[in-house]
OpenMM code with the backbone's topology and positions (N, CA, C; nanometers):
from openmm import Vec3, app, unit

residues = "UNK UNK UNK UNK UNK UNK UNK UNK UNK UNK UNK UNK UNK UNK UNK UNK UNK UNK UNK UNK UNK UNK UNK UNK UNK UNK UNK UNK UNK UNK UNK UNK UNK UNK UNK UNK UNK UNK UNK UNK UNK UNK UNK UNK UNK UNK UNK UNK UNK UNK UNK".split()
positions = [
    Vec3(0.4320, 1.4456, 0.1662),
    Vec3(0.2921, 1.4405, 0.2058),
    Vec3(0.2226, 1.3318, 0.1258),
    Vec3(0.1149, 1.2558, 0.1808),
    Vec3(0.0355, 1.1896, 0.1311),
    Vec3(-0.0653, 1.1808, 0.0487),
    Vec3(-0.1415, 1.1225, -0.0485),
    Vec3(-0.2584, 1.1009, -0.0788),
    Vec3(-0.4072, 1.1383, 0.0300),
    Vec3(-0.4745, 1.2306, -0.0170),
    Vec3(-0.5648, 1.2747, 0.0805),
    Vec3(-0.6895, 1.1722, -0.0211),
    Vec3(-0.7690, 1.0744, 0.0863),
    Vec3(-0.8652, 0.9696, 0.0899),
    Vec3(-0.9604, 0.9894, 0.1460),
    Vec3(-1.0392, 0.9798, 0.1347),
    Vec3(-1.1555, 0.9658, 0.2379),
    Vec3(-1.2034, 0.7498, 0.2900),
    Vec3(-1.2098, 0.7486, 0.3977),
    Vec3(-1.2367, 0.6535, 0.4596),
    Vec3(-1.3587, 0.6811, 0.5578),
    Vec3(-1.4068, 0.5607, 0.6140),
    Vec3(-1.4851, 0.5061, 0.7075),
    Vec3(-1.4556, 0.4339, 0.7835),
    Vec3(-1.4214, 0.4847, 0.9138),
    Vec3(-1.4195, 0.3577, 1.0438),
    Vec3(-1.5312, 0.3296, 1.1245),
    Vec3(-1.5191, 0.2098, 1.1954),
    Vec3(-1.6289, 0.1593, 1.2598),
    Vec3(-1.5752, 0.2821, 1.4008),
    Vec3(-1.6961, 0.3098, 1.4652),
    Vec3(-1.6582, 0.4254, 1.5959),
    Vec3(-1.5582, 0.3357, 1.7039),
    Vec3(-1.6034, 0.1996, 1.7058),
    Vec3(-1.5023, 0.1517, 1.8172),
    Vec3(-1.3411, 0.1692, 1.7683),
    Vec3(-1.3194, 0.1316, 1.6356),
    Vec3(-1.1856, 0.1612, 1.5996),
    Vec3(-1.1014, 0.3183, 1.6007),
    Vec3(-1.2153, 0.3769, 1.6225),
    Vec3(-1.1842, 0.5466, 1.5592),
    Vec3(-1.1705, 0.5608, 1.7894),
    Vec3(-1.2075, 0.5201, 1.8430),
    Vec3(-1.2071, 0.5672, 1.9940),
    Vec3(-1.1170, 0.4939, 2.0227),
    Vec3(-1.0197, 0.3829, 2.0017),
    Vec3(-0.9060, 0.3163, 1.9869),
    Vec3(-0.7943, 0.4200, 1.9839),
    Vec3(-0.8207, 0.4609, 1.8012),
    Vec3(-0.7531, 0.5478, 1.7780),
    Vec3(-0.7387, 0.6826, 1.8575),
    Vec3(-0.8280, 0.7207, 1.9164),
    Vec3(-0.8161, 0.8597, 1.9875),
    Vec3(-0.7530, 0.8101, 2.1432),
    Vec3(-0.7782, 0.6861, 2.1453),
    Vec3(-0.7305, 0.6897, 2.3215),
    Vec3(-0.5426, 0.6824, 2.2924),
    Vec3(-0.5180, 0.6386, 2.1060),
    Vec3(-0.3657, 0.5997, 2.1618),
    Vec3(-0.2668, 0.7452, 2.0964),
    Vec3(-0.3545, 0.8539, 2.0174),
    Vec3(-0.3275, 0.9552, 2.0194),
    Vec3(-0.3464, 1.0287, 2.1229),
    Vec3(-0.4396, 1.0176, 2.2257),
    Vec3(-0.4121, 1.0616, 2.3510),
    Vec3(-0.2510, 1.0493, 2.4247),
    Vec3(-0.2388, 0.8859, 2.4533),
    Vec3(-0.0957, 0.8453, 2.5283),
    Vec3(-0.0212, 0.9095, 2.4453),
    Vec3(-0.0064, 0.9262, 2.3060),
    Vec3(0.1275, 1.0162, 2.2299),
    Vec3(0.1596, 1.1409, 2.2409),
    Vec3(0.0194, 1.2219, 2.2485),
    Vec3(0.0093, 1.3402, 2.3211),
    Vec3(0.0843, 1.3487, 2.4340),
    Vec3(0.0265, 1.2802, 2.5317),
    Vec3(0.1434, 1.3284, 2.6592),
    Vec3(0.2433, 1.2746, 2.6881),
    Vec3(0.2872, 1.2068, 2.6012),
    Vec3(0.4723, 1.1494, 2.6174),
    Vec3(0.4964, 1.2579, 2.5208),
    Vec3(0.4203, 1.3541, 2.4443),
    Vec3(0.5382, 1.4321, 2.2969),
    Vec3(0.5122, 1.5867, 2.3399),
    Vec3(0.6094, 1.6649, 2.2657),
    Vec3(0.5892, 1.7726, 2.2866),
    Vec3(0.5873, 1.8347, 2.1834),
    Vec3(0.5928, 1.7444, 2.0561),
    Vec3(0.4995, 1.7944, 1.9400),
    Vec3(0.3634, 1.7374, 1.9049),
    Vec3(0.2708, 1.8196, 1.8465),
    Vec3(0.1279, 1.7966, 1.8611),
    Vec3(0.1076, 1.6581, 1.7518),
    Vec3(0.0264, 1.5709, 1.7392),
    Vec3(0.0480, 1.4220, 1.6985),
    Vec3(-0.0952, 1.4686, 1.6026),
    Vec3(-0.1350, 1.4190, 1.4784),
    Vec3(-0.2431, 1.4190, 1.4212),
    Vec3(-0.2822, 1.3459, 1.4499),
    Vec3(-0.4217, 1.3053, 1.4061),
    Vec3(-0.4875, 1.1889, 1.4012),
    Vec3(-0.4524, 1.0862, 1.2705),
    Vec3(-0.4004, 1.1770, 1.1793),
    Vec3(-0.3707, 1.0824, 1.0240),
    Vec3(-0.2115, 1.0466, 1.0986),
    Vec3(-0.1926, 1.0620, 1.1446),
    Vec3(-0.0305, 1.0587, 1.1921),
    Vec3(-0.0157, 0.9359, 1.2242),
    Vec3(-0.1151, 0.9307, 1.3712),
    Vec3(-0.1536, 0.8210, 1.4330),
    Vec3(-0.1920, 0.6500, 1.4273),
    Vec3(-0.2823, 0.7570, 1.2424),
    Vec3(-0.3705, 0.6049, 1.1909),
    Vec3(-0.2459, 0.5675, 1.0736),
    Vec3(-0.1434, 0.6046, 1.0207),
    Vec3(-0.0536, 0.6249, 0.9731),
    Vec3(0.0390, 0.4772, 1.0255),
    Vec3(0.0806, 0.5102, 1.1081),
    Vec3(0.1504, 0.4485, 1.1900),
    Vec3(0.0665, 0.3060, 1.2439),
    Vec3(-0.0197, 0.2877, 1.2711),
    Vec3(-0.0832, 0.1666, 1.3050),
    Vec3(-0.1527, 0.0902, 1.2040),
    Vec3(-0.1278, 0.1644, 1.1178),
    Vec3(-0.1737, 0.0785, 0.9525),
    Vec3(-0.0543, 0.0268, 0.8581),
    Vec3(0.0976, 0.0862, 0.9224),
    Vec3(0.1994, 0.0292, 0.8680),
    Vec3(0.2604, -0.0312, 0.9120),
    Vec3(0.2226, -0.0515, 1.1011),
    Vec3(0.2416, -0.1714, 1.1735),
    Vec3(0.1862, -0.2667, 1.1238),
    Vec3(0.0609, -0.2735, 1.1119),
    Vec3(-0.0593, -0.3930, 1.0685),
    Vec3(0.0145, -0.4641, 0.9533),
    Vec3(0.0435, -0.3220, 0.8352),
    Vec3(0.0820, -0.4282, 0.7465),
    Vec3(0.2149, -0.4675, 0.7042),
    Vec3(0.2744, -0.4538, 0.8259),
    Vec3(0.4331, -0.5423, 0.8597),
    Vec3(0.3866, -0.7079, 0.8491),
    Vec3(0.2922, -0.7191, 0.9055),
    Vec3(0.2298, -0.8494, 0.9390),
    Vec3(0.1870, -0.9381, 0.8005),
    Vec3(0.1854, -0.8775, 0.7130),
    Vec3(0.1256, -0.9330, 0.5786),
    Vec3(0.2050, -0.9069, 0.5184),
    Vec3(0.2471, -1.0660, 0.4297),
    Vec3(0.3649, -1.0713, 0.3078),
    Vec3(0.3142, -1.0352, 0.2242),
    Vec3(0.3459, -0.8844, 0.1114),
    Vec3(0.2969, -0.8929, -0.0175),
    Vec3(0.3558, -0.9248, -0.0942),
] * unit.nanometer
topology = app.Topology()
chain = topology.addChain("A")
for resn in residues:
    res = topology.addResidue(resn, chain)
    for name in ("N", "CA", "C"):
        topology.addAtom(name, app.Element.getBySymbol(name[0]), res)
């Protein structure tokens, strides 16, 4: 388990996020969080950046 954070998203990013936890929802038949979600598209992102 992770570090529990508190953050702030802008609402357009956070309705992003809910439309693509939506599509995961109905391709899965286990229930998907939302930290799950933002999880995963924040460790895509930072595939993209050499540290």
């Amino acid at each position: 388990m992770g570090d529990r954070i508190t953050i702030v998203l802008d609402s357009q990013n956070v309705e992003k996020l809910r439309n693509i936890q939506a599509k995961m929802i109905r391709t899965s038949p286990k229930s998907i969080s939302f930290s799950h979600v933002l999880n995963l598209v924040v460790s895509e992102g930072l595939k993209k950046f050499k540290a």
